[in-house]
Each structure stands twice: as C-alpha cells, then as structure tokens.
C-alpha positions, 0 to 999 in steps of 0.5 A: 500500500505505501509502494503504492503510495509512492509510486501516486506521488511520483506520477503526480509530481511528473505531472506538475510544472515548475514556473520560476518568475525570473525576471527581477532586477538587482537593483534594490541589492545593489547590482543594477546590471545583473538579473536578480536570479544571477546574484550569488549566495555563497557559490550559488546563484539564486536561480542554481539554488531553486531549480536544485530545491524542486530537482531534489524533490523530483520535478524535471520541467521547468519554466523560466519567464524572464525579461531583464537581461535575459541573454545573462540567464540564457548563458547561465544556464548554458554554462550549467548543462540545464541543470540536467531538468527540462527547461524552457524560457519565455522572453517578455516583449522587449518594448514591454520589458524596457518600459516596465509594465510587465508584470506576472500575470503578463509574463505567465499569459505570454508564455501561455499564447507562445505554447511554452507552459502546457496549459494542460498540466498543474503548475507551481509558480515561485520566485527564485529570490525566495529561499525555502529551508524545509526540503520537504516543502515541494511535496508537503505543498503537492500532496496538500493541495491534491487533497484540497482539490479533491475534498473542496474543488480548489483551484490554486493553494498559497503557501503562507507564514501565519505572521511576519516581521514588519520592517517599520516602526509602528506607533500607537497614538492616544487621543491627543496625538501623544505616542503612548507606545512605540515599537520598532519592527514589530512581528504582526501575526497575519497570514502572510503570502510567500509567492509560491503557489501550485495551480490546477489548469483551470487558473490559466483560463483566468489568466487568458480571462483577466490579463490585458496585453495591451493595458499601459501598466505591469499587470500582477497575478496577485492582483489580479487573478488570486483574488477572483479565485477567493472570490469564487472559493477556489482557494486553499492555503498551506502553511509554513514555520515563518523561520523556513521563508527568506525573502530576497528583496533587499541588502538585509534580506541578502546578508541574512539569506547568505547567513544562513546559507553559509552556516548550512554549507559549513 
C-alpha cells in the first residue's frame, strides 16, 4: 500500500510544472546590471539554488519567464548543462520589458499564447529570490493541495507564514496625538503570502480571462487573478514555520539569506 503510495506521488509530481518568475532586477541589492536570479549566495546563484530545491524533490520541467537581461540567464544556464531538468524560457516583449509594465500575470499569459507552459498540466509558480529551508516543502505543498482539490474543488493553494516581521516602526497614538507606545519592527501575526503557489489548469483560463496585453501598466497575478479565485472559493492555503521563508528583496534580506546559507554549507 505505501509502494503504492509512492509510486501516486511520483506520477503526480511528473505531472506538475515548475514556473520560476525570473525576471527581477538587482537593483534594490545593489547590482543594477545583473538579473536578480544571477546574484550569488555563497557559490550559488539564486536561480542554481531553486531549480536544485524542486530537482531534489523530483520535478524535471521547468519554466523560466524572464525579461531583464535575459541573454545573462540564457548563458547561465548554458554554462550549467540545464541543470540536467527540462527547461524552457519565455522572453517578455522587449518594448514591454524596457518600459516596465510587465508584470506576472503578463509574463505567465505570454508564455501561455507562445505554447511554452502546457496549459494542460498543474503548475507551481515561485520566485527564485525566495529561499525555502524545509526540503520537504515541494511535496508537503503537492500532496496538500491534491487533497484540497479533491475534498473542496480548489483551484490554486498559497503557501503562507501565519505572521511576519514588519520592517517599520509602528506607533500607537492616544487621543491627543501623544505616542503612548512605540515599537520598532514589530512581528504582526497575519497570514502572510510567500509567492509560491501550485495551480490546477483551470487558473490559466483566468489568466487568458483577466490579463490585458495591451493595458499601459505591469499587470500582477496577485492582483489580479488570486483574488477572483477567493472570490469564487477556489482557494486553499498551506502553511509554513515563518523561520523556513527568506525573502530576497533587499541588502538585509541578502546578508541574512547568505547567513544562513553559509552556516548550512559549513
């Protein structure tokens, strides 16, 4: 019964597709002329470390939507023999790319009119500057979601921390305007969303349904898409320790990802 088991896992994650949104800026980690999922952790870049965190759990297809500085990851993963995985890219419009009104949920409709994601098969989308601790996260996620497709007819799950670090102070006023208490980066215990996610193919006939192409702004699946799939009770949720999530958005973010990198490779 548990070879059984095994072997339903195994299919299922031969079934699912990894979508990496890789067309993030170095910018804001001070590395204005390299994409994002090239800057390096250790000896390692970002993009290395989440397409060998989904390999180790089994998925073999992935695809990247990039834009800035694509030809930079084109080389890149050249260089790595495709890390023996499926891959497959789509470049967003240039034009698109230079005036910045992309967006994910461009990106994914992109790739879905070009043929280059099987709008067939289920997918998980992420982030490659989203570090992720727990090795078993890929299937925890999979075999989670499954089970809310089949007891709530779900359509996507989100992967949530149940609160996270505020990075600002936040001041509690008392009726005359006097701060009667201060605190400085205060953990807020809210659901908080990861990026990742795993969707069943009905989502790309959203994407085909809400994303305009020609709109003059970035048009972003979160905000977009996931909130007419709450909407119509197609969403389910999963969580994770918020200690397992690293978030790569700025320098701190950068020098504790590299931290904690270094302290796990020692």
């Amino acid at each position: 019964m548990a070879g059984e088991t095994l072997e339903a896992i195994k299919n299922e994650i031969q079934r699912t597709q990894v979508i990496l949104v890789a067309g993030g800026k170095g910018k804001r980690l001070g590395m204005p002329n390299k994409p994002k999922p090239l800057v390096k952790l250790g000896n390692k870049t970002l993009l290395d470390l989440s397409i060998e965190f989904y390999k180790q759990a089994g998925f073999v297809d992935f695809i990247l939507l990039v834009g800035h500085l694509h030809e930079m990851i084109e080389e890149h993963i050249k260089k790595q023999s495709n890390y023996g995985v499926n891959i497959k890219l789509s470049i967003d419009p240039p034009e698109a790319t230079a005036r910045g009104i992309v967006g994910k949920g461009k990106a994914l409709k992109y790739a879905l009119q070009r043929g280059i994601i099987d709008r067939k098969r289920r997918a998980i989308i992420t982030y490659p500057d989203d570090i992720f601790l727990d090795v078993f996260l890929p299937i925890n996620l999979l075999t989670h979601h499954l089970f809310g497709v089949e007891k709530a007819k779900i359509w996507a799950t989100l992967v949530l921390v149940p609160g996270t670090r505020y990075p600002f102070g936040v001041a509690q006023l008392n009726y005359d305007g006097l701060v009667s208490k201060f605190e400085e980066k205060p953990y807020i215990e809210k659901d908080t969303y990861t990026g990742t996610s795993m969707i069943e193919p009905e989502v790309f006939s959203l994407v085909d349904e809400l994303v305009d192409l020609n709109a003059n702004k970035p048009i972003d699946f979160e905000g977009i898409v996931v909130p007419e799939l709450a909407r119509r009770h197609k969403l389910y949720s999963m969580h994770i320790a918020p200690n397992t999530w690293i978030p790569v958005n700025t320098q701190k973010d950068y020098e504790t990802a590299l931290k904690v990198i270094n302290d796990i490779e020692k």
